[in-house]
C-alpha positions as CSV (number, residue, x, y, z in Angstrom):
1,X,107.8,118.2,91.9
2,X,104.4,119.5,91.9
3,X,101.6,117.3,92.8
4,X,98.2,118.9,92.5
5,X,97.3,120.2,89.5
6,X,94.2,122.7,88.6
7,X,90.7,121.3,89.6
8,X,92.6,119.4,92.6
9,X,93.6,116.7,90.5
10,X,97.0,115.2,91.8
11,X,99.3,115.1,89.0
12,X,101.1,111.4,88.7
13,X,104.4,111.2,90.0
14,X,107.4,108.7,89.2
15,X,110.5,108.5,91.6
16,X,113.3,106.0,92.4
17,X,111.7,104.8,95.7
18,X,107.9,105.2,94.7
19,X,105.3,106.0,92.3
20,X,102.4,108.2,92.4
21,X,99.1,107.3,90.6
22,X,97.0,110.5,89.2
23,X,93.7,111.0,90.8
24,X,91.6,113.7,92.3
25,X,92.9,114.9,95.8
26,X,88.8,115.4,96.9
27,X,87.2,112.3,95.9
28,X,87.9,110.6,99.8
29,X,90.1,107.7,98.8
30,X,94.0,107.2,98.6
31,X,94.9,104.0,97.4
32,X,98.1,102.5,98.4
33,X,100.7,99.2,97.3
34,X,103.4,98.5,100.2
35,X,104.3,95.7,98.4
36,X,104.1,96.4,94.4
37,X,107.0,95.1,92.5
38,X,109.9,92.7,92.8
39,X,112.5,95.1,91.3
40,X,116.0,95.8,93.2
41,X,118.2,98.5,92.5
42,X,121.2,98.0,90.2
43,X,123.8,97.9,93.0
44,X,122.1,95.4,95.0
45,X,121.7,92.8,92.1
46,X,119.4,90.3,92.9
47,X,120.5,90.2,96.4
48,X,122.6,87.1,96.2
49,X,118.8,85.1,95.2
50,X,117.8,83.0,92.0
51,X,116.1,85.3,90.1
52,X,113.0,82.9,90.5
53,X,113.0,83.5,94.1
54,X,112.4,87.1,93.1
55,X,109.1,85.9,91.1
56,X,107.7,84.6,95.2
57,X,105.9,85.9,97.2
58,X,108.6,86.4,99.3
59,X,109.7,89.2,96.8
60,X,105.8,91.0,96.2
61,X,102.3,90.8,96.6
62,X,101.5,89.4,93.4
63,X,98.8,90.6,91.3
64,X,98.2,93.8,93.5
65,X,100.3,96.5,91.7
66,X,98.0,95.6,88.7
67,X,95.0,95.8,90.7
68,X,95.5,99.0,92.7
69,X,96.8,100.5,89.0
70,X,93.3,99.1,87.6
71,X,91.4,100.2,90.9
72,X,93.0,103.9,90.7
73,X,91.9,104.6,86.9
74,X,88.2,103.8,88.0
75,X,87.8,105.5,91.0
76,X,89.6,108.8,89.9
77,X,91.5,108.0,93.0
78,X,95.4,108.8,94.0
79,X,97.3,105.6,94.6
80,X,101.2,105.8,96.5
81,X,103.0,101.7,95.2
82,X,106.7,101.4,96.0
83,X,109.0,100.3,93.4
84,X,111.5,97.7,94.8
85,X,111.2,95.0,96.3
86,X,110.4,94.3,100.1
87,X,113.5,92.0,100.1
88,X,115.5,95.4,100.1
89,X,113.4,96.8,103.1
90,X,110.0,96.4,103.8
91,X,107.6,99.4,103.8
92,X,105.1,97.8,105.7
93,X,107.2,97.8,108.4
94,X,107.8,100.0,111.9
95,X,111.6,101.4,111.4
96,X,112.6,99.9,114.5
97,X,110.8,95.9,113.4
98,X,112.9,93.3,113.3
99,X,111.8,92.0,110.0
100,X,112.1,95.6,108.4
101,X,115.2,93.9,106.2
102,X,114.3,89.9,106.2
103,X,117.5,87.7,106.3
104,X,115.4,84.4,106.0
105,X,112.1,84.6,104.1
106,X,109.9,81.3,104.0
107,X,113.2,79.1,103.7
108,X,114.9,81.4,101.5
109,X,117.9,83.0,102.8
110,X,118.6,86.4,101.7
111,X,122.9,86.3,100.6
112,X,122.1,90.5,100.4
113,X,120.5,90.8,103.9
114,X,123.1,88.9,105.9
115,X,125.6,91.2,106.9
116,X,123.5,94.1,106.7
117,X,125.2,96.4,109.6
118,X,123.4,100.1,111.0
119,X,125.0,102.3,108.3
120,X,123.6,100.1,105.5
121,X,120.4,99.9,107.1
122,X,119.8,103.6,107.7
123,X,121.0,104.0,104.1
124,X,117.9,101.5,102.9
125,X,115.6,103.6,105.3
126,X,116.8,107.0,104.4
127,X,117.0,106.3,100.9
128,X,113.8,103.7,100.2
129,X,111.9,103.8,103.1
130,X,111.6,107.4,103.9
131,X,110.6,108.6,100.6
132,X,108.1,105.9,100.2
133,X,106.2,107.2,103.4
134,X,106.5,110.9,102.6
135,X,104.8,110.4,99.3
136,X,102.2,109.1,101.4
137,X,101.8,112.1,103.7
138,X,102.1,114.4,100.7
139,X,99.0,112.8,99.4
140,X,97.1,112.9,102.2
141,X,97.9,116.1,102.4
142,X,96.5,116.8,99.2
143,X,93.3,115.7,100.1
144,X,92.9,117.4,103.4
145,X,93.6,120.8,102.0
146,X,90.6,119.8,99.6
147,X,88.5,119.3,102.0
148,X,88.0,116.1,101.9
149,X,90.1,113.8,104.7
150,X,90.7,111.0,102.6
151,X,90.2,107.3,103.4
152,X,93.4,104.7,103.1
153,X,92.8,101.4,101.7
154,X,95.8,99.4,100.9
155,X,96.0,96.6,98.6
156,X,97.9,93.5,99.0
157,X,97.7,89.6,98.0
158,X,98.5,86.6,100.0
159,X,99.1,82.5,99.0
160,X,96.6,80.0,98.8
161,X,98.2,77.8,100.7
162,X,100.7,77.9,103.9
163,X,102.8,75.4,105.1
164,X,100.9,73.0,103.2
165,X,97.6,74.2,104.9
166,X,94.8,75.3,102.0
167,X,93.8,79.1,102.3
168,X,89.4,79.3,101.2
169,X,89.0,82.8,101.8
170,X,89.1,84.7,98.1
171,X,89.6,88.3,100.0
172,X,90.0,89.6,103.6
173,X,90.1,92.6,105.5
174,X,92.4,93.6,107.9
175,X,91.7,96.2,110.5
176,X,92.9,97.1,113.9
177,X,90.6,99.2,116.1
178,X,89.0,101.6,113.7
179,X,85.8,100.1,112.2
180,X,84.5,103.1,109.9
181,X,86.3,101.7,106.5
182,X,86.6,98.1,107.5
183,X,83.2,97.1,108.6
184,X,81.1,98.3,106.0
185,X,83.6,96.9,103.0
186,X,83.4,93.9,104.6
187,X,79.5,94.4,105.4
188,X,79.5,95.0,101.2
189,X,81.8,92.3,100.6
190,X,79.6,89.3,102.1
191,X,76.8,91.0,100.7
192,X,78.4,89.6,97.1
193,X,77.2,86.4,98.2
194,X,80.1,84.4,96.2
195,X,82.6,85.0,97.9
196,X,84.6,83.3,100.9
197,X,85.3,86.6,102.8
198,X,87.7,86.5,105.6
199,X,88.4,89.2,108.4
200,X,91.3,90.0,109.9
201,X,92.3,87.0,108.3
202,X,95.1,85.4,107.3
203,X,97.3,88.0,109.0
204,X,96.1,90.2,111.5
205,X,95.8,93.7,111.1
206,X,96.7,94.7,114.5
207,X,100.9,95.3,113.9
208,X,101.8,98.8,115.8
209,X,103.9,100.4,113.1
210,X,102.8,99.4,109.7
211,X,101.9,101.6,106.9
212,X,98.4,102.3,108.3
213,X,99.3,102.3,111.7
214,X,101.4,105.3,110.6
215,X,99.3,107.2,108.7
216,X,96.1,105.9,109.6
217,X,95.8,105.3,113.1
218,X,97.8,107.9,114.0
219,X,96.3,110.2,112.4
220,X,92.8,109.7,113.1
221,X,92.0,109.0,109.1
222,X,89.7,105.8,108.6
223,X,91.9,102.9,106.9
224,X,91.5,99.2,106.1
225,X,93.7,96.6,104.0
226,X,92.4,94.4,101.2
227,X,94.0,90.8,100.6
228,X,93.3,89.1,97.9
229,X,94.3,85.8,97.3
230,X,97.0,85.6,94.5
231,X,95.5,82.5,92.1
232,X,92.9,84.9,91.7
233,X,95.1,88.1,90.5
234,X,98.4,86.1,88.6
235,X,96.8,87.3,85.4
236,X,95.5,90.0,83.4
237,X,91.6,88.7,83.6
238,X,91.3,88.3,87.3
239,X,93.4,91.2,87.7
240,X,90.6,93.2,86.0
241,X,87.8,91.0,87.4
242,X,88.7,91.9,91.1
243,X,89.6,95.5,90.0
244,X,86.3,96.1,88.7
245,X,84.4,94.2,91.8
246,X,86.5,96.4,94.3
247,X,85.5,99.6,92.3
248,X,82.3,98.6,92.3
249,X,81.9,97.7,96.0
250,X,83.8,101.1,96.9
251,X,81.7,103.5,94.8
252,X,78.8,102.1,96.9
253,X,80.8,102.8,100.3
254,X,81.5,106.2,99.4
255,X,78.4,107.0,98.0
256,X,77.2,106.9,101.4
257,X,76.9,110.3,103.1
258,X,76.5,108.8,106.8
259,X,80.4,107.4,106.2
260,X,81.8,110.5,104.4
261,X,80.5,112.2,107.6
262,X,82.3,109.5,109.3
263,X,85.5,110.0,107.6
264,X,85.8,113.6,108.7
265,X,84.9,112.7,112.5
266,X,88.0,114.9,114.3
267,X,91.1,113.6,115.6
268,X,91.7,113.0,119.1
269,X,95.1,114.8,120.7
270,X,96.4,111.4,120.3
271,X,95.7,111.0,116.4
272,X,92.7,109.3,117.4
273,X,89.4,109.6,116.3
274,X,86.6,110.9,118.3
275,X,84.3,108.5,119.8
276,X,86.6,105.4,119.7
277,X,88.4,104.2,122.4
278,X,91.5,105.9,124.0
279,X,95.0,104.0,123.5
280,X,95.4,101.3,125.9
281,X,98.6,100.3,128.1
282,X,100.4,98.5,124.7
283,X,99.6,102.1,122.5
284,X,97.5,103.6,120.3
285,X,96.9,100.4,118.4
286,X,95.2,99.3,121.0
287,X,92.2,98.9,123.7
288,X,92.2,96.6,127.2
289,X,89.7,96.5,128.9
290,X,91.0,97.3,132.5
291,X,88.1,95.1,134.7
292,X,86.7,91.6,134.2
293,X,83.1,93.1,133.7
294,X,80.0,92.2,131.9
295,X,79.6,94.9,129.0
296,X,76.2,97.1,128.2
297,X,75.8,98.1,124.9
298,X,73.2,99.8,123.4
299,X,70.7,98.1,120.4
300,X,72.4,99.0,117.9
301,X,76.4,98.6,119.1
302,X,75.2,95.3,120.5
303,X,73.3,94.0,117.0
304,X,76.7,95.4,115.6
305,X,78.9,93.2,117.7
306,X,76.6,90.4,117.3
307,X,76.2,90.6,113.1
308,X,80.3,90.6,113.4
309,X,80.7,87.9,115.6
310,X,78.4,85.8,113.3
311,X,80.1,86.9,110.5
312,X,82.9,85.3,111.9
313,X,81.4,82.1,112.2
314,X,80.7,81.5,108.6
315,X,84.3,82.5,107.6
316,X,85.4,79.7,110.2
317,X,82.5,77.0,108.9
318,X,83.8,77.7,105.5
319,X,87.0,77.7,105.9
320,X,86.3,74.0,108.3
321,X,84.7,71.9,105.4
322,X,86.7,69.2,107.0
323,X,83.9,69.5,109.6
324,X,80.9,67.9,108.6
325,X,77.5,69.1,109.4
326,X,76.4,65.1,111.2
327,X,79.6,65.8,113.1
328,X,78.1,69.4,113.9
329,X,74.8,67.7,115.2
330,X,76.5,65.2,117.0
331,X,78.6,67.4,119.3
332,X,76.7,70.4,119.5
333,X,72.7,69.6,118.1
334,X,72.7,72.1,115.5
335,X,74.5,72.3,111.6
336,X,75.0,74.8,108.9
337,X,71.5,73.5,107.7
338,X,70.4,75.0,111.0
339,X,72.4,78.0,110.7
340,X,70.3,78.6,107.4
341,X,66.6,77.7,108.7
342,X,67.2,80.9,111.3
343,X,68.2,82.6,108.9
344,X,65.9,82.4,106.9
345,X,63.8,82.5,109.9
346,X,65.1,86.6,110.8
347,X,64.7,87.5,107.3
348,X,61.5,86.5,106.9
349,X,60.6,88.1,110.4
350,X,61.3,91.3,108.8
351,X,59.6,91.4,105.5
352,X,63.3,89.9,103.7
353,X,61.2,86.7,102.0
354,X,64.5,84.2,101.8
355,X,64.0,80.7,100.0
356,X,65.7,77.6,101.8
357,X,67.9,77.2,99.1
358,X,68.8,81.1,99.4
359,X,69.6,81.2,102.5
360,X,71.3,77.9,102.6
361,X,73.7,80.1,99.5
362,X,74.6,82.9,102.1
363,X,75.6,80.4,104.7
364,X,78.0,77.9,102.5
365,X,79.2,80.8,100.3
366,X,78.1,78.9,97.2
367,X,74.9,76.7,96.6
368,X,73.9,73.8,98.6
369,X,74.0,71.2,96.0
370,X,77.7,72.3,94.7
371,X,78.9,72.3,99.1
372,X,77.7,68.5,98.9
373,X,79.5,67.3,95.6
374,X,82.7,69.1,97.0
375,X,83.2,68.6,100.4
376,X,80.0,66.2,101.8
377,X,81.1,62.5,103.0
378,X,79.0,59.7,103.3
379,X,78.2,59.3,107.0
380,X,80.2,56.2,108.9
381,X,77.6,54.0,111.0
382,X,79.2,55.4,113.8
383,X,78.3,58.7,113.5
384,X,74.5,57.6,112.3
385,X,74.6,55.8,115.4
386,X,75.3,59.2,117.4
387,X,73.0,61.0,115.5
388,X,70.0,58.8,116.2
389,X,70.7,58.8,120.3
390,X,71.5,62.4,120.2
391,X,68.1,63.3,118.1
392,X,65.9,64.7,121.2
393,X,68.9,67.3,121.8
394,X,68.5,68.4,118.4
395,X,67.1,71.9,117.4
């Protein structure tokens, strides 16, 4: 079927495995859902499952399909979404991963997926899994012979909870080793200020194999995956409120002609870009450092590493409300309180005039005054006890 259309627009595309999403094959982006629907094929029923099993998460990413449909129309971008459910094979999978077809999926057996044997599963790869991936590549394609080597950002949506175990962050962004899609989003994401913004986070997004290990890594094009937390997606508004945040957050990315210049960078004879590191000893998906040595970066690399590693630590203070801020001066002499007082101390430094109460925003995620009436405990005597003997420590 043809795909691009006059004016390199890609032409929308419905198949059994997989659906393409029209868009224009130069505008830098493809869009992708690995996990889009809970449908199953007519001959595989419901695969032996309830059909409210089917409505889990076990089944789909819920809330993303919508999203990346909604993301698509506003960015004029292409977008690739499977069609059946990952319970019949997972896309986001490496053909030779063990959980490519899942027998047991968080306490749910799969009747279907027990006695799958090797002729049934290359059947599901040839017939669901294949087609899926080469939709992909034809898109990319697409966008290549534009001129324009597009971007991949995948969209998917993960509980609020796990094991009983309350999930804060409201988005996160996976990444491996390529930071020229990933930092920046995430740079423009905990720029939004409202937001509990997680990174690599609450899955990693270091799995040789996956859907942008495939065409991403390996092919030197700049990728990153957005989670969103699924209370936030279920329904039509929130589907449409994140839609329109994550169009508005990308526009602003691409805009940019430093990282369009950074998405073209050449590929490597390994599929990796130029100017990253070269594939370690466990493969292209990653970097060891050989020798126990003390780095030297440069300014820039080394503010870089720092800004992340900082970023890091609000995600983990916010996620640790548990963790009071006396406890915080008891054990180590300094707080979020402190955390915001530098802050606002940097900012300042260079002509960014914070308020304490502004600064105090960026560090809880939300303002200071709403932190307390959530998650702030009165202090036991014990700990004021502590606090009082451990005051000339104190920053």
């Amino acid at each position: 079927m043809q795909r691009v259309a006059g004016h390199g627009r890609m032409e929308g595309v419905v198949a059994e495995a997989f659906e393409v999403l029209p868009g224009r094959a130069d505008c830098g982006l493809v869009i992708l859902c690995d996990h889009a629907g809970n449908a199953l094929p007519e001959a595989y029923g419901t695969l032996g499952l309830p059909e409210t099993q089917l409505k889990r998460h076990i089944a789909y990413d819920i809330g993303a399909a919508e999203v990346t449909r909604r993301l698509s129309h506003a960015l004029g971008a292409p977008a690739v979404l499977t069609r059946y459910s990952r319970l019949l094979i997972d896309p986001n999978r490496g053909i030779d991963d063990p959980t490519l077809i899942m027998r047991l999926s968080d306490g749910a057996i799969v009747p279907g997926n027990r006695h799958v044997d090797a002729a049934e599963r290359q059947r599901r790869i040839e017939r669901y899994y294949r087609p899926y991936h080469a939709a992909i590549e034809q898109v990319i394609e697409a966008g290549l012979a534009a001129g324009v080597p597009p971007a991949i950002l995948s969209i998917h949506s993960f509980t609020e909870s796990w094991k009983g175990v309350a999930r804060p962050w409201h988005v996160s962004v996976l990444w491996d080793r390529d930071p020229r899609l990933a930092r920046p989003l995430l740079d423009l994401l905990y720029a939004e200020n409202d937001l509990i913004v997680g990174e690599n986070e609450p899955y990693t997004g270091q799995y040789e194999g996956d859907t942008l290990w495939q065409h991403g890594t390996e092919r030197g094009l700049a990728h990153a995956i957005v989670e969103i937390r699924q209370d936030l997606i279920r329904d039509e508004a929130g589907q449409e409120v994140w839609a329109t945040r994550l169009a508005r957050v990308l526009r602003a990315l691409l805009a940019r002609p430093d990282l369009t210049l950074n998405f073209r960078t050449v590929v490597g004879q390994q599929g990796v870009p130029a100017g990253l590191p070269p594939a370690g000893p466990a493969g292209p998906a990653r970097h060891i450092r050989e020798k126990a040595q003390m780095p030297t970066f440069d300014d820039k690399t080394r503010a870089e590493i720092e800004a992340a590693a900082f970023r890091k630590l609000l995600s983990h203070l916010r996620q640790r409300t548990d963790v009071q801020n006396i406890d915080l001066m008891n054990l180590a002499g300094f707080c979020r309180n402190c955390l915001a007082n530098w802050y606002q101390e940097a900012a300042n430094a260079v002509g960014q005039m914070l308020s304490k109460d502004e600064a105090r925003e960026i560090i809880y995620g939300m303002p200071y005054k709403d932190w307390q009436a959530k998650y702030q405990k009165e202090a036991t005597p014990e700990q004021k006890a502590r606090f009082e003997k451990a005051k000339p420590h104190q920053h």
